[in-house]
C-alpha positions in Angstrom: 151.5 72.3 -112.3 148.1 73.1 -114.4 147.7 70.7 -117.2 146.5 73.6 -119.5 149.7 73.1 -122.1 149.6 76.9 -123.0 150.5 77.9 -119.3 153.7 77.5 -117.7 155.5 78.2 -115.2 158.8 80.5 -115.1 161.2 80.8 -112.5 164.5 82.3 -112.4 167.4 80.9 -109.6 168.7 84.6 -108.5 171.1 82.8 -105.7 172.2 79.1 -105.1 172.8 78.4 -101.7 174.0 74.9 -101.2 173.1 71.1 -102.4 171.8 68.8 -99.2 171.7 65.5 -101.2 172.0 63.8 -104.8 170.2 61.1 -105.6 171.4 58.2 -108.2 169.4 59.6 -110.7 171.8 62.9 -110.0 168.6 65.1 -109.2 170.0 67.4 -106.2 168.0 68.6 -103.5 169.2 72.2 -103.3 168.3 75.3 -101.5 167.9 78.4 -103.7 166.7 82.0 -104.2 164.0 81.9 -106.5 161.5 83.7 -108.5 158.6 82.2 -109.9 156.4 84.1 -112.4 158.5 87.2 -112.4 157.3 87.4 -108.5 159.7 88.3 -105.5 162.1 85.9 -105.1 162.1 83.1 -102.0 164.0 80.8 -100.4 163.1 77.5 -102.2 163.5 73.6 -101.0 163.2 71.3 -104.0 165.1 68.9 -105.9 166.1 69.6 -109.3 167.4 67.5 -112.7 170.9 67.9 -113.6 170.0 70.7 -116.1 167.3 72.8 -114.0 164.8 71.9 -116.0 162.7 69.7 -114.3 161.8 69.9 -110.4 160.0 68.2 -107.8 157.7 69.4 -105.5 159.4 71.6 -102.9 159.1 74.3 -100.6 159.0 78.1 -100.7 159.5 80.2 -97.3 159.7 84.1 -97.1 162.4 85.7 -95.3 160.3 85.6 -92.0 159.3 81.8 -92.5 163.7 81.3 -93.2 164.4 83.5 -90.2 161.7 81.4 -88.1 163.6 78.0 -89.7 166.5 79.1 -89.0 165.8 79.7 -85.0 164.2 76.2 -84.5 167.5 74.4 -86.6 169.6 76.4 -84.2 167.4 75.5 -81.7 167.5 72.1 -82.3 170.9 72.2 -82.9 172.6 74.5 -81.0 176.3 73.3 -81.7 177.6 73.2 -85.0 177.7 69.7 -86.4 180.2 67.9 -88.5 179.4 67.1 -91.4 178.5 63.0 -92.1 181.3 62.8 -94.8 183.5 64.8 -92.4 183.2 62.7 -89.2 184.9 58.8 -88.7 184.0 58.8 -85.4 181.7 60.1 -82.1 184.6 61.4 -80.6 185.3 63.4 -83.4 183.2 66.5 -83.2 185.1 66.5 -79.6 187.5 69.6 -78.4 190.7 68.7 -78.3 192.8 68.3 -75.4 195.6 70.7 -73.9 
């Protein structure tokens, strides 16, 4: 951020997509649609304080850089996975039987 006190910067969360994690201080790392400076809005990575704001350093990806993400996660991971909280067990994500 520049350390001139008369600039700032403003950003306006258009879309909220999801939280990946909170931390004990109850910052969230979230994934957003945002627009910073009245620009078009991106996909954004950050974490954010519990009232929006603060944030941390983060990322910002255009809708090819999210559709180029997006093919190496599914790449990477081509089957949906359980989610952590979800699953007790290895065998868990498994088909069931007939």
């Amino acid at each position: 951020m520049a350390s001139n006190p008369d600039s700032s910067v403003h950003f306006s969360i258009l879309k909220h997509y999801g939280i990946l994690s909170t931390e004990s201080s109850n910052w969230t790392k979230e994934l957003n649609l945002v627009s910073w400076n009245n620009r078009e809005a991106k996909y954004d990575l950050r974490s954010w304080a519990p009232d929006k704001k603060k944030m941390g350093r983060g990322i910002t990806l255009n809708d090819d850089e999210c559709a180029t993400l997006r093919s190496l996660l599914n790449s990477k991971f081509p089957n949906e996975l359980p989610h952590p909280e979800t699953s007790t067990s290895p065998t868990a994500a498994a088909a069931p039987s007939i």
